[in-house]
C-alpha positions as CSV (number, residue, x, y, z in Angstrom):
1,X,-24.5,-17.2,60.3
2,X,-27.0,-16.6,62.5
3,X,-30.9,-16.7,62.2
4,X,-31.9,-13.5,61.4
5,X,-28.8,-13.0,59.2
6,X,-29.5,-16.0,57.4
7,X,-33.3,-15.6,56.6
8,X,-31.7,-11.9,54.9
9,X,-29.2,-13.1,53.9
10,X,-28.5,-12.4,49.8
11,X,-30.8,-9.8,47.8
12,X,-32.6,-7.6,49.6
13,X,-33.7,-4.2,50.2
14,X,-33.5,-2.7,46.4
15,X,-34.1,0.6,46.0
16,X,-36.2,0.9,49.3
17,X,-38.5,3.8,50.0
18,X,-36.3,6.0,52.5
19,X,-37.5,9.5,53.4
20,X,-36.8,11.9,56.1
21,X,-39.8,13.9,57.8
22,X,-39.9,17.2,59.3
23,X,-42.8,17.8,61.3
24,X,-44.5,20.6,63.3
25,X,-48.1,19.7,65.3
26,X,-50.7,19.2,64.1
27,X,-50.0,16.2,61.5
28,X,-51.0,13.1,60.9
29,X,-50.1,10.0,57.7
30,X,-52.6,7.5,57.2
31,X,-50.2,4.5,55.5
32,X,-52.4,2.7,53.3
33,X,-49.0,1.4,51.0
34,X,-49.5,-2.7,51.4
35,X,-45.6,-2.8,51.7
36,X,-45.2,-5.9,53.6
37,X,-42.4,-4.2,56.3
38,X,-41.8,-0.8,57.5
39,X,-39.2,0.5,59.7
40,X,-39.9,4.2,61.6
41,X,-37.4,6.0,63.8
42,X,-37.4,8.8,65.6
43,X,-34.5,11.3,65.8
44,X,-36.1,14.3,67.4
45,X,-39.2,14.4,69.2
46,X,-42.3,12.1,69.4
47,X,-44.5,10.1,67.0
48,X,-47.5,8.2,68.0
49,X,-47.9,5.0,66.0
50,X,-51.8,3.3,65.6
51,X,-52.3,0.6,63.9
52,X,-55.7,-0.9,62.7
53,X,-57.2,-2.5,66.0
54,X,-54.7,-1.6,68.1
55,X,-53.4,0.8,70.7
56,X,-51.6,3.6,70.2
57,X,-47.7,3.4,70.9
58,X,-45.7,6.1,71.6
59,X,-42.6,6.9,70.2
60,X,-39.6,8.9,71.4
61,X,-36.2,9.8,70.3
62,X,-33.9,6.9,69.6
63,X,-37.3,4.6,69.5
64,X,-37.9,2.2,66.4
65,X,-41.1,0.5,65.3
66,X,-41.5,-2.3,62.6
67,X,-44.8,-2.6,61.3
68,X,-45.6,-5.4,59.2
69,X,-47.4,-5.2,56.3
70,X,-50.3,-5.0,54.7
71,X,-52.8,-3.5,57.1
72,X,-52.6,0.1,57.4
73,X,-52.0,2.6,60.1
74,X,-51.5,5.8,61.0
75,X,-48.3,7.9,62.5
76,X,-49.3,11.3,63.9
77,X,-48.3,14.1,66.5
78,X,-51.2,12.6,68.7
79,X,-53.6,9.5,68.7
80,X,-56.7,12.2,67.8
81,X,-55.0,14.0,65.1
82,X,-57.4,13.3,61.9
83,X,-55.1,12.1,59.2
84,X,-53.9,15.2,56.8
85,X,-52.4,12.5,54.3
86,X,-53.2,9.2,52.7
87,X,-50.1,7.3,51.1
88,X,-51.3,4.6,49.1
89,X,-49.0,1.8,46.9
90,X,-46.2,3.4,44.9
91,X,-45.9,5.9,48.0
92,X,-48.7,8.0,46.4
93,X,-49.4,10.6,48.5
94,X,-52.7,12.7,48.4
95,X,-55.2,14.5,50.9
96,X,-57.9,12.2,52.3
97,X,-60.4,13.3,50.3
98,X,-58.2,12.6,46.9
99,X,-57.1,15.8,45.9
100,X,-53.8,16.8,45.3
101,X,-51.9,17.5,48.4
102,X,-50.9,20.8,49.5
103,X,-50.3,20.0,53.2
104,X,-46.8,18.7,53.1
105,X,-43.8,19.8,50.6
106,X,-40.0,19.0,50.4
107,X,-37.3,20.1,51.8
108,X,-34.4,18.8,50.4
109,X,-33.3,15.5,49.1
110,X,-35.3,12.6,50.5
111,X,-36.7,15.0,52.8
112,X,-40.7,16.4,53.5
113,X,-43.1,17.1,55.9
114,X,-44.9,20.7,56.9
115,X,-42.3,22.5,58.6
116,X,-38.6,23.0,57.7
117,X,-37.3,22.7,60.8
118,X,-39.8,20.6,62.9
119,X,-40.4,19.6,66.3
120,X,-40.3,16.1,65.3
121,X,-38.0,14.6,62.7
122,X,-38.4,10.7,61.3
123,X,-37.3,8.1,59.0
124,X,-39.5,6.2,57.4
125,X,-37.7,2.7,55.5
126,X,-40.1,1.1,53.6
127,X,-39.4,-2.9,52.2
128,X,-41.7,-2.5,49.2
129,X,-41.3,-5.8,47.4
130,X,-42.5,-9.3,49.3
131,X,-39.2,-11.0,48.0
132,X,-37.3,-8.6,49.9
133,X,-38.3,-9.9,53.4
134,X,-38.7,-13.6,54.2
135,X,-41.8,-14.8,54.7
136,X,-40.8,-16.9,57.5
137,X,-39.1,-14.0,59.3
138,X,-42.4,-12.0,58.7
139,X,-44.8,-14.5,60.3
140,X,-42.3,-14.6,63.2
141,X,-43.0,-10.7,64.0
142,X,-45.9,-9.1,65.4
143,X,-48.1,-6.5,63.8
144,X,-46.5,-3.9,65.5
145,X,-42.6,-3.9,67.1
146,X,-41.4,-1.0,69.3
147,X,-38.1,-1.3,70.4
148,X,-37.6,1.9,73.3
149,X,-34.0,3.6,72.9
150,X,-32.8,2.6,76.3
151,X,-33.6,-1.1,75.2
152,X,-30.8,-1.2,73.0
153,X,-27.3,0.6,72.0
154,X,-27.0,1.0,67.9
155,X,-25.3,4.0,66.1
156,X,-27.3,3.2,62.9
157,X,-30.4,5.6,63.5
158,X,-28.0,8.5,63.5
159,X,-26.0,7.4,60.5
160,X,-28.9,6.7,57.9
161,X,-30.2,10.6,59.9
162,X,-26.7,11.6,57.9
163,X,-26.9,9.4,54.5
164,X,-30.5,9.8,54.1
165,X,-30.4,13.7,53.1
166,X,-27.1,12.9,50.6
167,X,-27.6,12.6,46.9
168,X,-24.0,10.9,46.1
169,X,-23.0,8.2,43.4
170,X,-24.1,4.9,44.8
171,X,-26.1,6.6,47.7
172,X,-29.2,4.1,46.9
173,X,-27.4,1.3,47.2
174,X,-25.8,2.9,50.9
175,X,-28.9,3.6,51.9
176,X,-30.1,0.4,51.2
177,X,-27.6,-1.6,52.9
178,X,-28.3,0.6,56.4
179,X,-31.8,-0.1,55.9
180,X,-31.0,-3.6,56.2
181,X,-28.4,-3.6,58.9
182,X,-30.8,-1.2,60.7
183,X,-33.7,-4.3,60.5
184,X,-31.3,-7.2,61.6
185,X,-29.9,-5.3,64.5
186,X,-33.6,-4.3,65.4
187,X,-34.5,-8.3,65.3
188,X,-31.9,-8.9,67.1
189,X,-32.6,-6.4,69.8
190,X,-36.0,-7.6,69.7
191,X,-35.9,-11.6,70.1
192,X,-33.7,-11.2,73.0
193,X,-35.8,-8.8,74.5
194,X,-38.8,-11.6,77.2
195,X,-41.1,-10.0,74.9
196,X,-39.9,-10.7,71.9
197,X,-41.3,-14.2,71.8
198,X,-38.9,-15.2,69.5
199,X,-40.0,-18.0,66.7
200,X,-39.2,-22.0,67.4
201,X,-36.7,-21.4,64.5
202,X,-34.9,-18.9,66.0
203,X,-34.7,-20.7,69.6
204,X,-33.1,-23.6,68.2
205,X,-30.2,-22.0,67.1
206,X,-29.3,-22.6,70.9
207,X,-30.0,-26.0,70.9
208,X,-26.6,-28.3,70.8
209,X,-27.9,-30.6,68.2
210,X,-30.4,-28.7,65.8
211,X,-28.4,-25.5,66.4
212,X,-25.2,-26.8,64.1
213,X,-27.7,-28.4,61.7
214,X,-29.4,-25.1,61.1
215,X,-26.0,-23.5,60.6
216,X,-25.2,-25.9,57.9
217,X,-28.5,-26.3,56.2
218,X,-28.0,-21.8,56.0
219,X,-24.6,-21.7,54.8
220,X,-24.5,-24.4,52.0
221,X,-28.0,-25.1,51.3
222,X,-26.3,-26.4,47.7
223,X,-24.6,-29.7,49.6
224,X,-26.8,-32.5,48.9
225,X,-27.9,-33.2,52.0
226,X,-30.0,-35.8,53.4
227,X,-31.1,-36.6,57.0
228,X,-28.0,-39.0,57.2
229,X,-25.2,-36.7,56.4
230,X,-26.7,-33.8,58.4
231,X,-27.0,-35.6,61.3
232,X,-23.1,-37.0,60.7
233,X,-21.7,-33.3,59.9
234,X,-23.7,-32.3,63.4
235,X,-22.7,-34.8,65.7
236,X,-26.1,-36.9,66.2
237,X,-27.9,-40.0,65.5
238,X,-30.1,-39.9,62.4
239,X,-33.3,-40.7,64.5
240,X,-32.2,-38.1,67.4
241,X,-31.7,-35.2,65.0
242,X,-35.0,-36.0,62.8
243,X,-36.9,-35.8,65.8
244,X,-35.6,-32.9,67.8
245,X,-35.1,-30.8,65.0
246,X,-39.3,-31.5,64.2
247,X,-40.2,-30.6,67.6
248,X,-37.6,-27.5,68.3
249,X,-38.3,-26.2,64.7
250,X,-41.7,-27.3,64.0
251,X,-40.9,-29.2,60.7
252,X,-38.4,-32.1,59.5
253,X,-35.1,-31.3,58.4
254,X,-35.6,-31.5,54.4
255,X,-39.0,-30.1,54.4
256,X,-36.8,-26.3,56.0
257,X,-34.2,-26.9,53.7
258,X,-36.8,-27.0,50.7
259,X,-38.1,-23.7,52.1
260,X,-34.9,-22.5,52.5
261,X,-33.4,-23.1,49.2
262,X,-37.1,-21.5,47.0
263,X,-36.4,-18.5,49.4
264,X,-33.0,-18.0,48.1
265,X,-33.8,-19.3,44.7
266,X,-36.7,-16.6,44.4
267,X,-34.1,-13.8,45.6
268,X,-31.4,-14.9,43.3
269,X,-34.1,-14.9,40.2
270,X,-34.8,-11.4,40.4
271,X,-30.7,-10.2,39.9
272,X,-30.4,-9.0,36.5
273,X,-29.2,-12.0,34.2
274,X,-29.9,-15.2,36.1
275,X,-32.0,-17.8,34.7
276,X,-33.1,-21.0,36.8
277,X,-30.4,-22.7,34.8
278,X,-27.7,-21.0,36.6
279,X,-29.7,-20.6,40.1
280,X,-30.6,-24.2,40.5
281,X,-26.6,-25.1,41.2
282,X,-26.5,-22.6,44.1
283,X,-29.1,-23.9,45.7
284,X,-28.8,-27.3,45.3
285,X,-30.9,-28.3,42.5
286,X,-29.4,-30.4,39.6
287,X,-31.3,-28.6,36.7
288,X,-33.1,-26.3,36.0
289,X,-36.1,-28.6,35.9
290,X,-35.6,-29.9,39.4
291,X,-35.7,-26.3,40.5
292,X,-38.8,-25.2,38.4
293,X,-40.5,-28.1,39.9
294,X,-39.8,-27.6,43.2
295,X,-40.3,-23.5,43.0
296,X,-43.9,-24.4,41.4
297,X,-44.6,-26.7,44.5
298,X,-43.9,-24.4,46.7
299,X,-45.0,-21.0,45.4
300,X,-47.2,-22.6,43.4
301,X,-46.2,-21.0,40.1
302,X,-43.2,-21.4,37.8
303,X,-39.7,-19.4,38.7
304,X,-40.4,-17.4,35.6
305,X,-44.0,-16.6,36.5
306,X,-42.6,-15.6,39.4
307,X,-40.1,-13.5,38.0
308,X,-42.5,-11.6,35.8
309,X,-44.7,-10.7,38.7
310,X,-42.1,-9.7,41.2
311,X,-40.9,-7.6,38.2
């Protein structure tokens, strides 16, 4: 399992906002939403993307930006368009001055914008809830990603172009699971990419002694480890993996696994009939206790406090 993969790995995107635009010039979406990750691609024509405090970046066909939540921005036919709609949480759309909105209707399923047939067509994937995106993996990303077509080679835009529009049995959770697979092959894209600046975390992965420790702290984070058996199981002295794994990952061994282990634990809580009593086992917590204890450390409030407000 590899970084990016691994920080995903488990729940995830759950009934994500996914909508298709159709647009004509002029138009312009201020996104005031607080979603803490959003993915935009372009299928046809161009989109210019302005965050708060930032440049404007273009975007063409085949293009993809990630913007990471909350701060708004705006996504317009050009940077001095004067935003025609405001979406706020809960994908609320109105005019800016708060009436109703008569600019933009639909056009089909998942699918809006001001012109049936416009110049410019783009999906918008929206990660509503925090718990859907690791936290690590956010802080890792810039405030705005643009990944150019001719930077990578993925068939996914065109795919969710196709799924997006279809209102089939099981079609949410489809749509869900490209949204996904459309993010990770975007990271990937991204931290190999000079100006990716990929995280400390990431880079170790490549390192011959941290590397295998980081694979085996992400695919059975329920083995009791210590420092001792992880630096058996990857080949290394105690003292020699303690210390390189602080300096390439920028915290000791245990204190990543604990993160690791309350992110999963926090996913797992919100599927429908899990208690801490039957999460704590998969993530290597004896009790339920043990795990409410170490949630509340770390999140600082109790699995079911946390439960109820992710809810």
């Amino acid at each position: 399992m590899d970084a990016v993969a691994g920080l995903l790995d488990g729940p995830r995107a759950r009934g994500a906002f996914l909508l298709r635009s159709t647009m004509d010039p002029p138009w312009s979406l201020r996104i005031e939403d607080e979603a803490p990750l959003t993915l935009v691609a372009i299928v046809r024509g161009e989109a210019w993307v302005v965050p708060g405090g930032a440049a404007p970046t273009r975007l063409g066909p085949g293009d993809v930006a990630v913007l990471r939540g909350p701060d708004p921005y705006t996504v317009a036919d050009d940077p001095a368009t004067a935003p025609q709609v405001r979406v706020g949480p809960g994908q609320e759309c109105r005019a800016p001055d708060g009436t109703a909105l008569e600019a933009m209707r639909e056009f089909g399923v998942r699918t809006w914008g001001n012109s049936p047939d416009g110049a410019t067509v783009m999906l918008t994937g929206t990660y509503a809830l925090h718990g859907e995106v690791s936290g690590r993996l956010l802080r890792a990303l810039p405030a705005l990603l643009h990944l150019p077509e001719d930077a990578w080679s993925c068939p996914l835009i065109p795919l969710l172009a196709d799924e997006i529009v279809k209102d089939e049995p099981g079609q949410e959770a489809v749509l869900d699971r490209l949204l996904d697979l459309l993010l990770i092959a975007v990271l990937r894209a991204w931290f190999a990419r000079p100006e990716g600046d990929a995280p400390a975390w990431y880079r170790a992965y490549g390192d011959p002694v941290v590397g295998p420790a980081l694979r085996l702290l992400h695919n059975s984070p329920e083995r009791p480890w210590t420092v001792a058996a992880l630096a058996r199981a990857s080949g290394a002295s105690r003292a020699a993996l303690a210390r390189r794994f602080t300096d390439l990952v920028g915290e000791p061994p245990m204190t990543f696994l604990t993160g690791w282990r309350i992110a999963l634990a926090a996913d797992l809580l919100r599927e429908p009939g899990a208690t801490v009593g039957s999460v704590a086992p998969q993530v290597g917590y004896g009790s339920a206790f043990a795990l409410s204890a170490a949630f509340k450390r770390v999140r600082g409030m109790s699995p079911q406090q946390y439960r109820a407000s992710a809810a």
